[in-house]
C-alpha positions in Angstrom: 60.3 61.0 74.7 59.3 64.4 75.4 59.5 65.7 79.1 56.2 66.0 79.2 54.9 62.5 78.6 55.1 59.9 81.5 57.6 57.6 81.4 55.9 54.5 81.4 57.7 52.6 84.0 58.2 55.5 86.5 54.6 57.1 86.0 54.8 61.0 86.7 57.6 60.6 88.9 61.5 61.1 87.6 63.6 58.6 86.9 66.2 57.7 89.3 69.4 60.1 88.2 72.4 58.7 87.1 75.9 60.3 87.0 77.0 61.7 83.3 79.0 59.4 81.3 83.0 60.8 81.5 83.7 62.5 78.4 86.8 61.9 77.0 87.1 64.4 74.9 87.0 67.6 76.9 90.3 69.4 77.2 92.6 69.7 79.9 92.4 72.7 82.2 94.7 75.2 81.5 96.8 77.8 83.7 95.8 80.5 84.4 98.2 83.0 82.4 100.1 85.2 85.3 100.2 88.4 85.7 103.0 91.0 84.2 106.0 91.1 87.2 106.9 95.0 87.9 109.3 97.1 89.9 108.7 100.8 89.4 105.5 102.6 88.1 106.8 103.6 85.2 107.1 99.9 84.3 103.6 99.7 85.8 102.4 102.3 82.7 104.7 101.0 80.0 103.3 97.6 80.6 99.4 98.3 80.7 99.9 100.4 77.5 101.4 97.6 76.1 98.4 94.9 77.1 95.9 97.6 76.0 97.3 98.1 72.5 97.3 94.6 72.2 93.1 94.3 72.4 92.5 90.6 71.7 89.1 89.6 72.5 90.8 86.4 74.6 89.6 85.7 78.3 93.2 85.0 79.6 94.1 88.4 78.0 91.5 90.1 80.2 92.5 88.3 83.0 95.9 88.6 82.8 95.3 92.8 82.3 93.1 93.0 85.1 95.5 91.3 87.3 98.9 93.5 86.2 96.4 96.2 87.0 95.3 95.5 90.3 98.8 95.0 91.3 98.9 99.1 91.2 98.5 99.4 95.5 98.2 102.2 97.3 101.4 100.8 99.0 102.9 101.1 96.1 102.1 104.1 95.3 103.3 105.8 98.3 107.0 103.8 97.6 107.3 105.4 94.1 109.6 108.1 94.1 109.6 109.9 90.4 106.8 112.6 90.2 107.0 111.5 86.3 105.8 107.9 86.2 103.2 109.4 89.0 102.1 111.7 86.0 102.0 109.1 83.8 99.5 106.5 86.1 97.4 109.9 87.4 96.7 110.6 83.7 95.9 106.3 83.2 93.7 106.8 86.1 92.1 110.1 85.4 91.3 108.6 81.5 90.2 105.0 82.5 87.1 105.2 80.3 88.7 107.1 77.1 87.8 104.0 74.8 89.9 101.0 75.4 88.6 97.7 74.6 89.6 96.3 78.6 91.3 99.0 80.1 91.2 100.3 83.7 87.6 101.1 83.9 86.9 96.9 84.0 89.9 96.3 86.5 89.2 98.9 89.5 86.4 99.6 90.8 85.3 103.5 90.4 85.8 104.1 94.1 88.8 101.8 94.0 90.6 104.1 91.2 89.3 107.3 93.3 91.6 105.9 96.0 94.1 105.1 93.9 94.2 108.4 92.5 93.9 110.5 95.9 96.7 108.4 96.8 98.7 109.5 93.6 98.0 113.3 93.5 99.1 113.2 97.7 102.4 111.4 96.6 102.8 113.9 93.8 101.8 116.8 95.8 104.9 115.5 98.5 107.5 115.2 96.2 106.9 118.6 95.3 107.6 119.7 98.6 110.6 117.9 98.9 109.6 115.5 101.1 109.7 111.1 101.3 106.6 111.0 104.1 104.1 112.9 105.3 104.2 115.0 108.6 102.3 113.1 111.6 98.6 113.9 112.2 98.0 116.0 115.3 99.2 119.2 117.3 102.8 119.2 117.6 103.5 118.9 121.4 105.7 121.9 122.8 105.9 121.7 126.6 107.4 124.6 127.0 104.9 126.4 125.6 102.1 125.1 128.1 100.3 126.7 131.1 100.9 125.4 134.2 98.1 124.1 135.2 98.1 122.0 131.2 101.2 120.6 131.8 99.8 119.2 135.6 96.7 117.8 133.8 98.7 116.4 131.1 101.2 114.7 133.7 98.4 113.4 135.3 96.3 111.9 132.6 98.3 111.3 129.4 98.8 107.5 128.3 101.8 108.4 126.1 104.9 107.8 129.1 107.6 109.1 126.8 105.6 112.2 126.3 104.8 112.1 130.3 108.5 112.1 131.3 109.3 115.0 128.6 106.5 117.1 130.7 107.8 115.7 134.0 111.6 117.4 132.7 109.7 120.3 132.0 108.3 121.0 135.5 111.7 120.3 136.9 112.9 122.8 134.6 110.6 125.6 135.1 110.7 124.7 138.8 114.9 125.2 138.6 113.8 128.2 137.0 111.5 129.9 140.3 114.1 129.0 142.5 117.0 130.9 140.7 
């Protein structure tokens, strides 16, 4: 009987819905296949290169590429400590699209792998300069180098108390100084 003609005990109204037989025949539920376990970035490029190359058209290949990808933080990218294997992952990032068949294009986001790849060129640009973290933000805080009237104000109204007793020692100081 077609949908369209009226069941003849119900009239135009629906039959009462039952539950779907259980089918015996459908297949277990797989895992989910896990993603690649790594330590340093290089091991990070050596293996995406190797799940790209590999290009099966298989959903628990996608997944498991997407997922070794989007393990790439930008935690751990500021932990990474070679300028080489940075090289490696800013020229992965910078070619995401260059043709792969799932490659990092479908993993990140594009402003996810803009992030990622600020955060890569700073690291890089660090190292260079021979240093592990970057300087604080802000004005570096020289009391000695202060007006008078600064340093009062600054006594007065700074929430910082480590930086208010450091001003406080320099008030004594230039005070020590006046008197001779």
């Amino acid at each position: 009987m077609s949908w369209r003609e009226p069941d003849l005990f119900y009239g135009d109204k629906q039959p009462p819905r039952t539950l779907p037989p259980m089918k015996g025949y459908r297949p277990a539920a797989r895992k989910a296949a896990k993603p690649f376990a790594w330590e340093s970035m290089g091991a990070w490029v050596r293996l995406m290169h190797r799940l790209f190359a590999l290009e099966a058209p298989s959903s628990e290949h996608y997944w498991r590429t997407r997922e070794t990808a989007r393990a790439l933080t930008v935690e751990r990218v500021r932990e990474c400590r070679h300028d080489d294997d940075l090289a490696r992952c800013e020229a992965m990032l910078v070619e995401a699209r260059a043709g792969w068949l799932y490659g990092l294009d479908r993993a990140f986001t594009r402003a996810e792998r803009g992030n990622l790849l600020v955060e890569v060129r700073n690291r890089r640009q660090l190292l260079a300069l021979g240093r592990e973290a970057p300087k604080p933000k802000g004005a570096r805080m020289d009391p000695r180098c202060l007006p008078d009237d600064a340093l009062e104000r600054l006594i007065q109204s700074h929430a910082d108390t480590g930086l208010v007793d450091r001003l406080r020692g320099e008030r004594e100081r230039r005070a020590v100084e006046r008197r001779g």
